[in-house]
C-alpha positions as CSV (number, residue, x, y, z in Angstrom):
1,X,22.8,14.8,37.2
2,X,20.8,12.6,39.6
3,X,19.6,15.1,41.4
4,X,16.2,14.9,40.0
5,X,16.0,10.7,39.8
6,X,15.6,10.0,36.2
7,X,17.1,8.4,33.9
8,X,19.9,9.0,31.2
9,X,20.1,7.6,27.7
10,X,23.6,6.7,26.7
11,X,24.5,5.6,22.7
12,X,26.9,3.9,21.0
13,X,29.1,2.4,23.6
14,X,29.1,1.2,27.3
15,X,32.6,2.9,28.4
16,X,30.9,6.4,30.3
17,X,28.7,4.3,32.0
18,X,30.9,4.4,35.1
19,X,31.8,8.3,35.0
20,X,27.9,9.0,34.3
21,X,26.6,6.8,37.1
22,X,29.6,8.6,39.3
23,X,28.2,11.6,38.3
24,X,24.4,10.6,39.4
25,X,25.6,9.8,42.9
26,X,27.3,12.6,43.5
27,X,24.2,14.7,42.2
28,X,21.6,12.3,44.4
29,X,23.7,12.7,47.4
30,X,23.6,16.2,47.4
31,X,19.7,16.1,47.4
32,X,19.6,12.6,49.6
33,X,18.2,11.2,46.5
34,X,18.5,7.5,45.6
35,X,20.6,6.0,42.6
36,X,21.1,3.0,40.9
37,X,22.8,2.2,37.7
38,X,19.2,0.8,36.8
39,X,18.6,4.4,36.1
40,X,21.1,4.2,33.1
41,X,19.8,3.4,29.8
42,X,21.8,2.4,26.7
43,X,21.4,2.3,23.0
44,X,22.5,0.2,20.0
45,X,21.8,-0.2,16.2
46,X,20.7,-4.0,15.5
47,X,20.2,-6.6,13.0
48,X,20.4,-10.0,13.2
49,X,20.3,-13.2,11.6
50,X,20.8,-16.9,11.7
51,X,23.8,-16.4,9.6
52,X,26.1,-13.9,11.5
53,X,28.1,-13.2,8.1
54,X,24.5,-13.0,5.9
55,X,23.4,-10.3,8.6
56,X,27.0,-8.5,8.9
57,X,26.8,-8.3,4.8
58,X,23.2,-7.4,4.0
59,X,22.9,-4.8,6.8
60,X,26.8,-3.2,5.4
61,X,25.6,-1.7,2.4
62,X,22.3,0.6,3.7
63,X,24.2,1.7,6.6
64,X,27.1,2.9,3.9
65,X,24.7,4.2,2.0
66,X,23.0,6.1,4.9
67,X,26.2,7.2,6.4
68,X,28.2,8.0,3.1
69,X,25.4,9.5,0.7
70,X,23.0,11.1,3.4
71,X,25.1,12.2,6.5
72,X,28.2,13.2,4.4
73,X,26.6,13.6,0.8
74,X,23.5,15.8,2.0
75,X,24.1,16.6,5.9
76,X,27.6,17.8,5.4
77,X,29.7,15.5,7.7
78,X,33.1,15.0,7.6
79,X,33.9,12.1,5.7
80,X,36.0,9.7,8.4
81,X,39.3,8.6,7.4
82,X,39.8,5.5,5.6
83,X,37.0,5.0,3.5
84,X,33.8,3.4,3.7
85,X,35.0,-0.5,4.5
86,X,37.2,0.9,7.6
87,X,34.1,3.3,9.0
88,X,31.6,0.1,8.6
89,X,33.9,-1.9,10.3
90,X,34.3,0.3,13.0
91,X,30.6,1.1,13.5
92,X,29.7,-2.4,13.2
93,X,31.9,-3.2,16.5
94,X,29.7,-0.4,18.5
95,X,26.9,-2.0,17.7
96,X,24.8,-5.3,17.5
97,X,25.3,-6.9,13.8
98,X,25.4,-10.5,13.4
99,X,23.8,-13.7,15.0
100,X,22.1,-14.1,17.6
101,X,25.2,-15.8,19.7
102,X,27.2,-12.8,19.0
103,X,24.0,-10.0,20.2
104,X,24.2,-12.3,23.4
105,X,28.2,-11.9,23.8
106,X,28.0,-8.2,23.0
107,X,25.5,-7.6,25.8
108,X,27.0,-9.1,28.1
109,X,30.1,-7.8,27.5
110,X,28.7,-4.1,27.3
111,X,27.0,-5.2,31.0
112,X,30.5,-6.6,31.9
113,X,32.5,-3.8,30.4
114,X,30.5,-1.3,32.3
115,X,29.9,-2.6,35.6
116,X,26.0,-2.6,34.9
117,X,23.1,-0.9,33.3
118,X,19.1,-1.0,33.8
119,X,18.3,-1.8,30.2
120,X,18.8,-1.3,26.3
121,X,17.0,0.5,23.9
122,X,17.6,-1.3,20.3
123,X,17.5,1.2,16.7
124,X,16.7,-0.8,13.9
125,X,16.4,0.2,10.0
126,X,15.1,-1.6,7.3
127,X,18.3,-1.2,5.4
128,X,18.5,-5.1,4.6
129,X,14.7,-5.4,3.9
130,X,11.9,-5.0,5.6
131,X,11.5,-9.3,5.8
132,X,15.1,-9.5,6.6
133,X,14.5,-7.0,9.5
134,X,11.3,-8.4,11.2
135,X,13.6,-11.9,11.2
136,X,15.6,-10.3,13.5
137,X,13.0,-9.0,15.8
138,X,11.9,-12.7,16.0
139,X,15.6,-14.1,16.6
140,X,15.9,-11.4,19.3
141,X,12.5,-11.8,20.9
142,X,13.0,-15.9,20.4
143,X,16.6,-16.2,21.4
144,X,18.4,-13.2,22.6
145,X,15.9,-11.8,24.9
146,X,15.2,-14.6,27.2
147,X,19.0,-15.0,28.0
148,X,18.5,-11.1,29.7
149,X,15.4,-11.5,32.0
């Protein structure tokens, strides 16, 4: 890894950030290639809205849905332990789900956390309407964004 200078998508959380960009030096150095943690992309699931509890509440139930009837119902995965409210509650922490305050603390603290990273790449699913999910493209663009650049 680094060897070749590109760059690496990382999901779900910020915490291998600092053993993957560890890896990419060691991999550029051996080729005198340059590195930079701006090579190091990561991903997150969002949906936001004014309301942080509204957007927490309406996105809950597709993503159960998803998760529960598709992934475990049709795809076969284990079912995690303690029931749909406790895996929700656990995804929803790796992820971006509320207001627009609380998408600028979580990216900052995933930046913080992890000693730095070039950008993020943002899922999104319609699961709390299609309306409800071009709002919080706007809030993003609107609020969040400008906050990053």
């Amino acid at each position: 890894m680094g060897r070749l200078g590109g760059k690496v998508l990382l999901g779900g959380s910020p915490d291998p950030v600092e053993q993957v960009f560890e890896q990419m030096r060691r991999g550029a150095s051996e080729v005198g290639m340059p590195v930079s943690r701006d090579q190091i992309m990561l991903s997150s699931m969002m949906h936001l809205d004014e309301d942080h509890d509204r957007a927490v509440d309406r996105f809950r139930d597709g993503a159960i849905r998803e998760f529960y009837e598709f992934q475990v119902g049709v795809n076969g995965r284990p079912e995690p332990e303690g029931g749909p409210d406790i895996w929700y509650e656990q995804y929803r922490a790796k992820n971006i789900i509320g207001g627009p305050e609380h998408a600028i603390e979580k990216i900052s603290q995933f930046a913080e956390s992890s000693g730095g990273f070039g950008g993020m790449i943002f899922m999104s699913r319609e699961w709390a309407g299609i309306e409800e999910s071009r709002n919080s493209w706007r809030l993003f663009a609107e609020q969040v964004a400008p906050k990053f650049t």
